[in-house]
KOLPALUM-771976 format. One record per residue (C-alpha): z, y, x; residue in three letters; residue number from 1. Coordinates in steps of 0.05 Angstrom, whole numbers, plus 5000, padded with zeros to 4 digits. Layout:
BEGIN
+------+------+------+-----+-----+
:    Z :    Y :    X :  aa :   i :
+------+------+------+-----+-----+
:    Z :    Y :    X : ALA : NUM :
...
+------+------+------+-----+-----+
This chain:
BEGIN
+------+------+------+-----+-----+
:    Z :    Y :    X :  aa :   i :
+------+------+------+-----+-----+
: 4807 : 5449 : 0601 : UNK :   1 :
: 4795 : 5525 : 0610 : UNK :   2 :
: 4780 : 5553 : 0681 : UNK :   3 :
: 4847 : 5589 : 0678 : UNK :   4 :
: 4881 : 5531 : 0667 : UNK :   5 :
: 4838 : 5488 : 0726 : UNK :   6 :
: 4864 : 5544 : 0776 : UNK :   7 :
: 4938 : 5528 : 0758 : UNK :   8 :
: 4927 : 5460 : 0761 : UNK :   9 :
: 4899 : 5459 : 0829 : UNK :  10 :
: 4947 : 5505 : 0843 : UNK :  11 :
: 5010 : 5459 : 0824 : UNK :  12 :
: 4970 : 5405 : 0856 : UNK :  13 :
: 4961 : 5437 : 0928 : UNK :  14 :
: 5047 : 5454 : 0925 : UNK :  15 :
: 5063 : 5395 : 0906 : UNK :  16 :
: 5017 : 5365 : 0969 : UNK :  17 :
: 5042 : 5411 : 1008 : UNK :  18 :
: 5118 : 5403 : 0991 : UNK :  19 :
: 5111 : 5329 : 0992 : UNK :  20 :
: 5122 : 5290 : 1063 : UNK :  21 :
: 5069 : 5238 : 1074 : UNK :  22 :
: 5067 : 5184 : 1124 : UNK :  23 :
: 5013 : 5221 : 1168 : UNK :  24 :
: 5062 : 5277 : 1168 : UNK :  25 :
: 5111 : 5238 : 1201 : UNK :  26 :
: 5060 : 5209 : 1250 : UNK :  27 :
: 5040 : 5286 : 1264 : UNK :  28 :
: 5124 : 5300 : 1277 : UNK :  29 :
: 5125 : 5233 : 1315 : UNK :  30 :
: 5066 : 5261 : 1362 : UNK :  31 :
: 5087 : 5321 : 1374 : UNK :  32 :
: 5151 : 5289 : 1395 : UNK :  33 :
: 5119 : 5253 : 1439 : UNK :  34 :
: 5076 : 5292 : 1476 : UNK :  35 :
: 5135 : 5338 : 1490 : UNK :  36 :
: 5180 : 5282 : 1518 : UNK :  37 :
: 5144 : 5259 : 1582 : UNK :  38 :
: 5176 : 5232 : 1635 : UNK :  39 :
: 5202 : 5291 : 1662 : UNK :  40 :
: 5253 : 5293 : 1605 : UNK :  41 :
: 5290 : 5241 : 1656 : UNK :  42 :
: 5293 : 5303 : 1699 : UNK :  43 :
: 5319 : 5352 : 1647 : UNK :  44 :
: 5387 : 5331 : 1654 : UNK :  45 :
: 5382 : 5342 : 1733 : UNK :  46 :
: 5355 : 5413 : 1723 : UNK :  47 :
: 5381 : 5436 : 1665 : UNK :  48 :
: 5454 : 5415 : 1683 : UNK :  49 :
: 5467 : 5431 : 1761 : UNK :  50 :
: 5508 : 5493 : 1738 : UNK :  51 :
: 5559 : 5461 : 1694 : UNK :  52 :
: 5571 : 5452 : 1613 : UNK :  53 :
: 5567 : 5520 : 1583 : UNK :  54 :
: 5507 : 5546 : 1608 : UNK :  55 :
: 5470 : 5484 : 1583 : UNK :  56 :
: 5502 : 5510 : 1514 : UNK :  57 :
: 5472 : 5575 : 1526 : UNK :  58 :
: 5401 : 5539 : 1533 : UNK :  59 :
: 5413 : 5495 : 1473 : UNK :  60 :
: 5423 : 5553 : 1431 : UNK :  61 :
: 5351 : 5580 : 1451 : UNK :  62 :
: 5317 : 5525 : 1461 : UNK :  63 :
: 5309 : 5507 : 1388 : UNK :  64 :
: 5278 : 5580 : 1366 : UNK :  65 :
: 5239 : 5584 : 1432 : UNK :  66 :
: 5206 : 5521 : 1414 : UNK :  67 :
: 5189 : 5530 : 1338 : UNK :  68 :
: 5176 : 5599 : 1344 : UNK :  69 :
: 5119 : 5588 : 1406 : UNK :  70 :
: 5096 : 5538 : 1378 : UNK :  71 :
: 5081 : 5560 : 1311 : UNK :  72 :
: 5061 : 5619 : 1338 : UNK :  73 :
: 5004 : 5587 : 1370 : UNK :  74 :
: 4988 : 5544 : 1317 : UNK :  75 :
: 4981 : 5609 : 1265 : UNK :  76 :
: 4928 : 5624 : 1313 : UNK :  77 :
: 4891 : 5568 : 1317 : UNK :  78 :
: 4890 : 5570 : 1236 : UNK :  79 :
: 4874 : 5653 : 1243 : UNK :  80 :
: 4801 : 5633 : 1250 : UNK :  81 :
: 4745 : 5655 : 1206 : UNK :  82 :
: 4709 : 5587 : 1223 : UNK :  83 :
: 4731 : 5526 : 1195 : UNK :  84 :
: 4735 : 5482 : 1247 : UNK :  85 :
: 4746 : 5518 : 1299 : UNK :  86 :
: 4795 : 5501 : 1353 : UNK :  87 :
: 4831 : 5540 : 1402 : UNK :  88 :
: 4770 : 5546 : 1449 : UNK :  89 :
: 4732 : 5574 : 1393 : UNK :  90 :
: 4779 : 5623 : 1360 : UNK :  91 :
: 4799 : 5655 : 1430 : UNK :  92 :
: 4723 : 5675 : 1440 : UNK :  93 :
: 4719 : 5694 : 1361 : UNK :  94 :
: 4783 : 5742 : 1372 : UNK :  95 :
: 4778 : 5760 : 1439 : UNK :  96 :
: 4707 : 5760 : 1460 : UNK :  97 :
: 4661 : 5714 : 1496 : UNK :  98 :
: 4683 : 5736 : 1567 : UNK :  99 :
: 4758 : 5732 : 1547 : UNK : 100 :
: 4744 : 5665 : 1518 : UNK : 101 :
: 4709 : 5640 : 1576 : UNK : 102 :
: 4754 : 5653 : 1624 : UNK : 103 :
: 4814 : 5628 : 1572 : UNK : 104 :
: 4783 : 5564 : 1567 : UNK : 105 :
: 4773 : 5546 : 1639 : UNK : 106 :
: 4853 : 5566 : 1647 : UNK : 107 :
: 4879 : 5529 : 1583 : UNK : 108 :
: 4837 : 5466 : 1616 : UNK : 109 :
: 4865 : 5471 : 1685 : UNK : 110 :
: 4934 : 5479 : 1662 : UNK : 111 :
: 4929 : 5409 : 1622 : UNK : 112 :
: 4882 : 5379 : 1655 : UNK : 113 :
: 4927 : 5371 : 1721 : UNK : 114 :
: 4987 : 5339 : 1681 : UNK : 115 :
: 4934 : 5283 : 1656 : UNK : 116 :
: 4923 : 5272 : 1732 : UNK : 117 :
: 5005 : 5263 : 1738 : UNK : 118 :
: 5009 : 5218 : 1680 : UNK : 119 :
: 4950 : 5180 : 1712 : UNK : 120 :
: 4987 : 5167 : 1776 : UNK : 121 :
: 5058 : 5165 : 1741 : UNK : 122 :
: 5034 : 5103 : 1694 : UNK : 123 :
: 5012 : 5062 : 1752 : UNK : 124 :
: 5073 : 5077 : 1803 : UNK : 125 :
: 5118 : 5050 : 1737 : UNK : 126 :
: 5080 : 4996 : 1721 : UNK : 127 :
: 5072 : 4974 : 1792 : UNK : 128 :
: 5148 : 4987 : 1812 : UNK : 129 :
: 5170 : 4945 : 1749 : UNK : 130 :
: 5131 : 4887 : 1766 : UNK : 131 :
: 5156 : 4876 : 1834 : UNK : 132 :
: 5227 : 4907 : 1832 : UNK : 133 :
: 5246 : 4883 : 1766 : UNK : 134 :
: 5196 : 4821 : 1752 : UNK : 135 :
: 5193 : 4805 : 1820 : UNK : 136 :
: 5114 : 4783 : 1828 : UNK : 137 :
: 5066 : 4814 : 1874 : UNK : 138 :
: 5043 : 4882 : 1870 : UNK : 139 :
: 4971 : 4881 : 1835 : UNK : 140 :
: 4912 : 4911 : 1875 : UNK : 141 :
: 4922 : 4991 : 1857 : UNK : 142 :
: 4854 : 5001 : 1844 : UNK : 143 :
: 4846 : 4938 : 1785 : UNK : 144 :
: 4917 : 4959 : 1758 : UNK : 145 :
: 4907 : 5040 : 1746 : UNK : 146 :
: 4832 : 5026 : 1720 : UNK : 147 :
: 4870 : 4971 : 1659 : UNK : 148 :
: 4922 : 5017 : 1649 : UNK : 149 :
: 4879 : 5088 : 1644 : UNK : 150 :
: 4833 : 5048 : 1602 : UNK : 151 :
: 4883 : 5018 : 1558 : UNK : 152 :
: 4911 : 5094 : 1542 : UNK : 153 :
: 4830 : 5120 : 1530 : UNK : 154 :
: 4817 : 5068 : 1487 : UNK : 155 :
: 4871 : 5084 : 1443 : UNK : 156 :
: 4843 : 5157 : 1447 : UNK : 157 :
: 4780 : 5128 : 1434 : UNK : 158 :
: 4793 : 5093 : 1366 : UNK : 159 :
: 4811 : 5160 : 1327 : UNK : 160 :
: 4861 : 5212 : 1313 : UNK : 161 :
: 4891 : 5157 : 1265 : UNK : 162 :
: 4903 : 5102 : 1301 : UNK : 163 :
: 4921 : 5148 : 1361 : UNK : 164 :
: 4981 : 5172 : 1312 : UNK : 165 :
: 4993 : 5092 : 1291 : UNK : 166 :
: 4999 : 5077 : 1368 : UNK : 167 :
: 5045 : 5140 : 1383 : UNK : 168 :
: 5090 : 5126 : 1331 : UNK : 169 :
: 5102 : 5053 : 1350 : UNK : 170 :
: 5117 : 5086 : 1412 : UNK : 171 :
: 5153 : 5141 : 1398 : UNK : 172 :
: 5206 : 5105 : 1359 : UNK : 173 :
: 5225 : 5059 : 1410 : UNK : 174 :
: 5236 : 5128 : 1450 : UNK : 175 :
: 5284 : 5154 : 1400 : UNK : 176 :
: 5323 : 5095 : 1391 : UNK : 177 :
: 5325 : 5085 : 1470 : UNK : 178 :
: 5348 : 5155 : 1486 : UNK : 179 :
: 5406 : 5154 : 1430 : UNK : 180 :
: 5434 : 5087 : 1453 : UNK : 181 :
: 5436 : 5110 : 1529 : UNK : 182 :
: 5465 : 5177 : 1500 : UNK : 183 :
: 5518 : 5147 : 1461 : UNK : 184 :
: 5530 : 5081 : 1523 : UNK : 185 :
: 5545 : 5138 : 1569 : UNK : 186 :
: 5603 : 5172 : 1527 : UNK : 187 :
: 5656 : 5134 : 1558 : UNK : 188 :
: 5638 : 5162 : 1614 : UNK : 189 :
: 5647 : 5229 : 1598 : UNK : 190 :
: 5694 : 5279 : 1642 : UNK : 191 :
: 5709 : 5342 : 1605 : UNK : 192 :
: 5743 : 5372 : 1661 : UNK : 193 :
: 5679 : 5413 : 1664 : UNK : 194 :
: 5694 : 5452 : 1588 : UNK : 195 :
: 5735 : 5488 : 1636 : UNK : 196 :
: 5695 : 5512 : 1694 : UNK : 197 :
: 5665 : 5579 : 1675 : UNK : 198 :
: 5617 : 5606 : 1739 : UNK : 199 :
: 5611 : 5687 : 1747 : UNK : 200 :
: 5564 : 5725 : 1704 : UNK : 201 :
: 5522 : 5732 : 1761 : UNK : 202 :
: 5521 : 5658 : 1771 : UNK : 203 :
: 5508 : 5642 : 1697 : UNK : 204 :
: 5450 : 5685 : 1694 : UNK : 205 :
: 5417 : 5678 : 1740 : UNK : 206 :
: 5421 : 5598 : 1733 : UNK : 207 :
: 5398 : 5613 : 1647 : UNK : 208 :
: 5339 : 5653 : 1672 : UNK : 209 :
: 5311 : 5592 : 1728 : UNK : 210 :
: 5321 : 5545 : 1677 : UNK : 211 :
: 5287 : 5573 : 1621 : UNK : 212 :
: 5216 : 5555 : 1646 : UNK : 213 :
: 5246 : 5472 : 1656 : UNK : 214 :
: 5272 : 5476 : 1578 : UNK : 215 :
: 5196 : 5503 : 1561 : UNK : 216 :
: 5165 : 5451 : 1588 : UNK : 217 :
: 5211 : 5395 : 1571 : UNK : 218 :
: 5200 : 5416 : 1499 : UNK : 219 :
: 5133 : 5438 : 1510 : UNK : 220 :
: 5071 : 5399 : 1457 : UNK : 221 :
: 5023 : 5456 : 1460 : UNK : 222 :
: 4968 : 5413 : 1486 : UNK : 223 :
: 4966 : 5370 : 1420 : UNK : 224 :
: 4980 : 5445 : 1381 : UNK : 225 :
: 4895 : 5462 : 1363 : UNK : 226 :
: 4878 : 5386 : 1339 : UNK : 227 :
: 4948 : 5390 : 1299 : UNK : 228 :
: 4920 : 5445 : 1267 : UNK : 229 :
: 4855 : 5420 : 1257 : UNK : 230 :
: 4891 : 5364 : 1222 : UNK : 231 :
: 4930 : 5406 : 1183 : UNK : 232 :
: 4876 : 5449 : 1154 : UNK : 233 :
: 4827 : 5389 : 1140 : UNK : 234 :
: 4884 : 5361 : 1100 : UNK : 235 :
: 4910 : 5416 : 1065 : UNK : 236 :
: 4863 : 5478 : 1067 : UNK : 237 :
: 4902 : 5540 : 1054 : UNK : 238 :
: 4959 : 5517 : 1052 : UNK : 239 :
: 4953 : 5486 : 1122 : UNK : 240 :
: 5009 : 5542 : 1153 : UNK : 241 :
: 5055 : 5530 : 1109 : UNK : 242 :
: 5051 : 5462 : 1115 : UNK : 243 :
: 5043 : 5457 : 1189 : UNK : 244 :
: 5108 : 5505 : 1200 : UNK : 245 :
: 5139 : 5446 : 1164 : UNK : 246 :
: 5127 : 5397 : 1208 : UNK : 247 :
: 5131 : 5438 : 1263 : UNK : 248 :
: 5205 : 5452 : 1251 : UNK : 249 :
: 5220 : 5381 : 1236 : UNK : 250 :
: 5189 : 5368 : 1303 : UNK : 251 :
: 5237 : 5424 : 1343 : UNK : 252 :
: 5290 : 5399 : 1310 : UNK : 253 :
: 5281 : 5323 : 1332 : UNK : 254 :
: 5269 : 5349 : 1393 : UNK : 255 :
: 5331 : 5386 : 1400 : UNK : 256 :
: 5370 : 5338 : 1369 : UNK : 257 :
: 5358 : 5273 : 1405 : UNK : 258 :
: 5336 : 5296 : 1487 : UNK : 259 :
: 5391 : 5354 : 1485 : UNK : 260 :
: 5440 : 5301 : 1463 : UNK : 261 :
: 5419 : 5257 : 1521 : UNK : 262 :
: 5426 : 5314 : 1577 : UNK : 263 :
: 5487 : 5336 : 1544 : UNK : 264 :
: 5509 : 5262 : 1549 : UNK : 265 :
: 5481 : 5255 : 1628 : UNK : 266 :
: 5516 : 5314 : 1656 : UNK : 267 :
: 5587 : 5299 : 1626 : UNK : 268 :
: 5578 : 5236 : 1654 : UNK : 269 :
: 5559 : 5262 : 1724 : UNK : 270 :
: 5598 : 5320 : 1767 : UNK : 271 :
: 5549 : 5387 : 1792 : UNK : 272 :
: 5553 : 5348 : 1858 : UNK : 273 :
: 5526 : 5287 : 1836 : UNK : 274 :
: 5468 : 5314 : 1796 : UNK : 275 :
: 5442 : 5362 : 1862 : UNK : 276 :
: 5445 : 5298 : 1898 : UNK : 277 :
: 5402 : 5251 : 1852 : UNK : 278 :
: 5352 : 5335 : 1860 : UNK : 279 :
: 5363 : 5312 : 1933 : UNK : 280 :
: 5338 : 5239 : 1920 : UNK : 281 :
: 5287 : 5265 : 1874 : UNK : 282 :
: 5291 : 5210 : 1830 : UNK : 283 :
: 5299 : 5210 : 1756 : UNK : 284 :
: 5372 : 5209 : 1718 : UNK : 285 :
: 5366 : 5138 : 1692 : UNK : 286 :
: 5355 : 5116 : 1771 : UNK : 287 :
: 5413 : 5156 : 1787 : UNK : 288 :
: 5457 : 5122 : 1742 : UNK : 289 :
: 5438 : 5051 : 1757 : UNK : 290 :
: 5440 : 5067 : 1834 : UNK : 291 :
: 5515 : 5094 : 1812 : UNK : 292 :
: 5537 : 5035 : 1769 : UNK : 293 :
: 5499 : 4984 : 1795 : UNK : 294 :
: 5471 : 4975 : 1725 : UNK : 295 :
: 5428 : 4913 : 1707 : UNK : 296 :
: 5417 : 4944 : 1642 : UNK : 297 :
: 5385 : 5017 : 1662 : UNK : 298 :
: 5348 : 4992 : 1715 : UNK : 299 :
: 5310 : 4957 : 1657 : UNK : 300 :
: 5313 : 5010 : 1611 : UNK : 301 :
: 5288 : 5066 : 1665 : UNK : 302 :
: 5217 : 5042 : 1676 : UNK : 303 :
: 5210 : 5024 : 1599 : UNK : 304 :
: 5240 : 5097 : 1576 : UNK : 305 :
: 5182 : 5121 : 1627 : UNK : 306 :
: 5128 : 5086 : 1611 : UNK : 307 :
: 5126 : 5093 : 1539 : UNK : 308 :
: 5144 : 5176 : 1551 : UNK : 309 :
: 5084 : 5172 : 1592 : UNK : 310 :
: 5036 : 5141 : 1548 : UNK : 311 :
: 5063 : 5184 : 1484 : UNK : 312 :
: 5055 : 5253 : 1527 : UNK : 313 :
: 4988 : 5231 : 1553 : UNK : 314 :
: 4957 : 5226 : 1484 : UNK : 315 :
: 4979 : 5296 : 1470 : UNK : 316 :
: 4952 : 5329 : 1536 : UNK : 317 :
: 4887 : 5288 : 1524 : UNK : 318 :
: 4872 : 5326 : 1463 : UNK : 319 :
: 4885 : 5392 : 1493 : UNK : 320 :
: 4842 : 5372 : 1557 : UNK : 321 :
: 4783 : 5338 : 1530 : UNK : 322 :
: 4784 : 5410 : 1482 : UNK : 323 :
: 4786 : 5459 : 1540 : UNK : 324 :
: 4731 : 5418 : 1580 : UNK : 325 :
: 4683 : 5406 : 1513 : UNK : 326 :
: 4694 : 5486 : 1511 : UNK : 327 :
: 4688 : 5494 : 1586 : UNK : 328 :
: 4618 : 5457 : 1577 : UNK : 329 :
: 4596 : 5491 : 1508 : UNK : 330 :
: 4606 : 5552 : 1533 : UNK : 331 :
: 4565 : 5544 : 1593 : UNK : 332 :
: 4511 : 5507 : 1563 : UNK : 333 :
: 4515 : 5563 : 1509 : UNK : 334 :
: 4502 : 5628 : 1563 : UNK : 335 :
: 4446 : 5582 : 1596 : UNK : 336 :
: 4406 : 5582 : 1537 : UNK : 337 :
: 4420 : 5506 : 1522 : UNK : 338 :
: 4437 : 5462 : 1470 : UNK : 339 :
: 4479 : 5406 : 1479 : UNK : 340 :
: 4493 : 5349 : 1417 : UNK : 341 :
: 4579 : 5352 : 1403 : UNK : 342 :
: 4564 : 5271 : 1423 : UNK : 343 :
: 4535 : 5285 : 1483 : UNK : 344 :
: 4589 : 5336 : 1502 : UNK : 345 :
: 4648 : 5290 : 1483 : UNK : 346 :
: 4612 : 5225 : 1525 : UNK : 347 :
: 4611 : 5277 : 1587 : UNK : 348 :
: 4684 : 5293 : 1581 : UNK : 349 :
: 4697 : 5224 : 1563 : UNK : 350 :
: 4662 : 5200 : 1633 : UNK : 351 :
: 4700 : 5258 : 1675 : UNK : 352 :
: 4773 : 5247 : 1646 : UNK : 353 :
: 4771 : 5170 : 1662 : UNK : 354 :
: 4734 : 5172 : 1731 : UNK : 355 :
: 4783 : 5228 : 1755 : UNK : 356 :
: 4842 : 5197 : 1726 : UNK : 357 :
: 4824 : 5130 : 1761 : UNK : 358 :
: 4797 : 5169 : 1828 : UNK : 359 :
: 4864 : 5205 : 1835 : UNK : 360 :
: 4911 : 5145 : 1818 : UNK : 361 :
: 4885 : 5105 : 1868 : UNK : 362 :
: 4890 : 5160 : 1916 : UNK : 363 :
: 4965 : 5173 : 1890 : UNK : 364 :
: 4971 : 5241 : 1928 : UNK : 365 :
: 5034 : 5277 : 1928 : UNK : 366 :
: 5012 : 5348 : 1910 : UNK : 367 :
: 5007 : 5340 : 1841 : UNK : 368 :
: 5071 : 5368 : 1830 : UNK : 369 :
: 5058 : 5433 : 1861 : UNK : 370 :
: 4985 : 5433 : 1818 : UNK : 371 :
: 5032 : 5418 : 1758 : UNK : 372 :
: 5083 : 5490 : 1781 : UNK : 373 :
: 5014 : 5531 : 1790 : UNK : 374 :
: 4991 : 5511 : 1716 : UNK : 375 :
: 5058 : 5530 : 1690 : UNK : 376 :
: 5053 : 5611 : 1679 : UNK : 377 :
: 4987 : 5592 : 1641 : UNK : 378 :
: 5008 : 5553 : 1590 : UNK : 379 :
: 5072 : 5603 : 1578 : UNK : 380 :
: 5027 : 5654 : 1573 : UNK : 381 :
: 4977 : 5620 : 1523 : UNK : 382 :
: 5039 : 5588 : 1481 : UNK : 383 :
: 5086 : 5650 : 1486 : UNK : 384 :
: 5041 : 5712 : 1499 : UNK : 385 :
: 4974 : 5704 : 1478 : UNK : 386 :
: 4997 : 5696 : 1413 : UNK : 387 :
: 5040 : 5759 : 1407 : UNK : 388 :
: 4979 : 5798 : 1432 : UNK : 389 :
: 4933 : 5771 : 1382 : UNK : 390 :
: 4984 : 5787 : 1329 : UNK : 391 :
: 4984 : 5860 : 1350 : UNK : 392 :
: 4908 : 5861 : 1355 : UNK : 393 :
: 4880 : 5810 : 1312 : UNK : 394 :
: 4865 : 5837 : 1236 : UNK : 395 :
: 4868 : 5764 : 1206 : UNK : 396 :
: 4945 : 5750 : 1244 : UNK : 397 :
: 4973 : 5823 : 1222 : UNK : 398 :
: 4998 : 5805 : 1162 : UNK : 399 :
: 5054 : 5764 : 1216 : UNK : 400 :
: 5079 : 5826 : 1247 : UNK : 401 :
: 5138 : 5864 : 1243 : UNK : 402 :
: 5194 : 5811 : 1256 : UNK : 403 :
: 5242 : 5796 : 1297 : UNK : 404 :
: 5219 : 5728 : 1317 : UNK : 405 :
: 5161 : 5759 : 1349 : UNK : 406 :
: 5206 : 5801 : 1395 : UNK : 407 :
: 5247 : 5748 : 1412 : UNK : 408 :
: 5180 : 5697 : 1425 : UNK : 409 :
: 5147 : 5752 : 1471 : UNK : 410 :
: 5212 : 5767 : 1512 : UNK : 411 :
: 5235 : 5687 : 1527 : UNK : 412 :
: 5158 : 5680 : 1546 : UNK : 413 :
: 5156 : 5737 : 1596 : UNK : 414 :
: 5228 : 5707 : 1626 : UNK : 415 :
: 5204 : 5640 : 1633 : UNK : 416 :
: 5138 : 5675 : 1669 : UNK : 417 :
: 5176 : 5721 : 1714 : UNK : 418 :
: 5211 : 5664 : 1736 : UNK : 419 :
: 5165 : 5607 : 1748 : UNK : 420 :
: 5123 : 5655 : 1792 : UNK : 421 :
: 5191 : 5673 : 1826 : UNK : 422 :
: 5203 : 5599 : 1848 : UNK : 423 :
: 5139 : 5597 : 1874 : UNK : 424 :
: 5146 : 5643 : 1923 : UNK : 425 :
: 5217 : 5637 : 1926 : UNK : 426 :
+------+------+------+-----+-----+
């Protein structure tokens, strides 16, 4: 075999590879899945549908762009870099500069790192609720019961990317099938009377525009986004965009598919009124509804549905943390004039991450929703703006501009910015 004719074998080879789906695509979909659907995707349906039925078609219509488009936006950057290797830490400082990527990193950390600290508190107010409400046994000492349960999600986190993607996608499935059952359970249910209520244009957008930043985040896996593409390009090489775009839109589309389906499904089945009264309550739809119906069945299913979004969303924010910390300390160690082994790095972030987690869970403060608001214009504007920029000023992400999509990316991430930033000093 002539070299001409090794080129177009490898060649065919790498298509076909890239065309084909493999099982650890699917676990990649399955992850990404899941580290969008956290538990606050038993909120969505609260937020997202307080001002009636067509506005929530509205969102659906740009939720599904807004979420492949960001995110592969974000992952062509990551995959932009001249390093192999290299993850988002890294290629911000390689495009942007050392100070840029400094002060990038400590931003991308503290935007993730805070949701950990939710999950952390989240897991062991579920677990502990479902053990006396539902099993009806003591409540376990808080400090014993957050320490097993942090540990038993680190360990997982511990073991490997591929047994993290095994465990997520025993979980995540579980997740799907949970959330079309309830979905398709609540039809009966339904009131339609709604189809007809049509609020001002005033009204409508105004309500479109304060939602926005609710449907972001309820769809939102860019956490897991830099070790996705890591994956990606260790697997496939060159032809790692193409295939991650794959998976990424087989991802937006499960996404859109199954939780849009279940708040379309919760707000038929609930009037405007009832939904800004479970806001009131602040509790989560699935409480709502077995409060409503006295429901044997969801008050089972409501602390199941959380925990397992929980621990599939945690896995995802873990990657993105323990990255913007191992850059946080890199880069530090780096301008000090000091070396510091990748081991000894990851044991340090390791150390931090669980201590933290367990500090703050025992604690179990209520603040970290407001932490959670502040960290929100950050991550829109390193999933929906940074990108854009980089494609404007970046030589190895021009060959992306000059569409549309880039437009459209860079406007919904500057309206789900503006208003964030207005509801916090709203």
């Amino acid at each position: 075999m002539n070299n001409e004719e090794i080129v177009q074998s490898s060649a065919v080879e790498n298509n076909v590879k890239k065309s084909t789906w493999t099982k650890n695509d699917v676990s990649w979909v399955l992850s990404l899945f899941g580290t969008a659907v956290g538990a606050g995707v038993l909120f969505l349906p609260i937020n997202a549908g307080m001002a009636g039925f067509w506005p929530l078609v509205i969102m659906t219509i740009l939720v599904g762009p807004m979420t492949y488009l960001a995110h592969r936006g974000l992952c062509r950057f990551v995959l932009s870099s001249g390093k192999p290797g290299s993850d988002i830490t890294q290629v911000v400082a390689e495009h942007f500069g050392e100070g840029a990527g400094k002060l990038i990193t400590i931003l991308y950390f503290f935007a993730i790192y805070p949701i950990l600290l939710i999950y952390g508190v989240g897991i062991t107010n579920t677990v502990d609720s479902f053990l006396v409400n539902q099993l009806e046994v003591a409540s376990p000492a808080r400090w014993i019961l957050s320490l097993v349960l942090i540990m038993g999600m680190m360990s997982v986190m511990l073991l490997g990317e591929k047994f993290m993607l095994k465990v997520t996608q025993l979980l995540v499935y579980p997740l799907i099938a949970i959330l079309a059952v309830l979905s398709f359970w609540l039809i009966p249910e339904w009131n339609l009377s709604s189809l007809s209520d049509m609020p001002s244009l005033s009204s409508f957008s105004t309500t479109l525009w304060l939602t926005i930043p609710v449907l972001v985040f309820a769809f939102n896996h860019s956490p897991a986004i830099s070790s996705f593409a890591l994956a990606q390009h260790r697997e496939y090489g060159k032809q790692a965009v193409q295939k991650s775009e794959r998976i990424l839109f087989a991802n937006a589309g499960l996404l859109l598919g199954f939780v849009m389906l279940f708040v379309f499904s919760c707000v038929l089945s609930l009037s405007p009124a009832e939904l800004a009264e479970a806001k009131a309550q602040n509790i989560s739809i699935l409480s709502y509804l077995a409060n409503k119906q006295d429901s044997l069945i969801i008050s089972y299913i409501g602390p199941v549905v959380a925990f397992l979004a929980i621990v599939s969303s945690f896995f995802g924010h873990y990657l993105g943390a323990r990255e913007g910390l191992n850059g946080i300390i890199s880069q530090q160690a780096k301008s000090a004039g000091i070396t510091i082994p990748e081991k000894t790095v990851n044991l340090i972030t390791i150390v931090f991450i669980i201590v933290t987690l367990w500090i703050v869970a025992i604690i179990n403060p209520s603040i970290l929703g407001m932490i959670e608001s502040l960290g929100g214009p950050i991550i829109a504007a390193i999933l929906f703006i940074m990108p854009m920029i980089a494609v404007r000023k970046v030589p190895a992400m021009q060959k992306y501009r000059g569409v549309w999509t880039n437009t459209f990316v860079l406007i919904m991430g500057c309206i789900a910015i503006s208003a964030i930033l207005y509801q916090l000093v709203a």
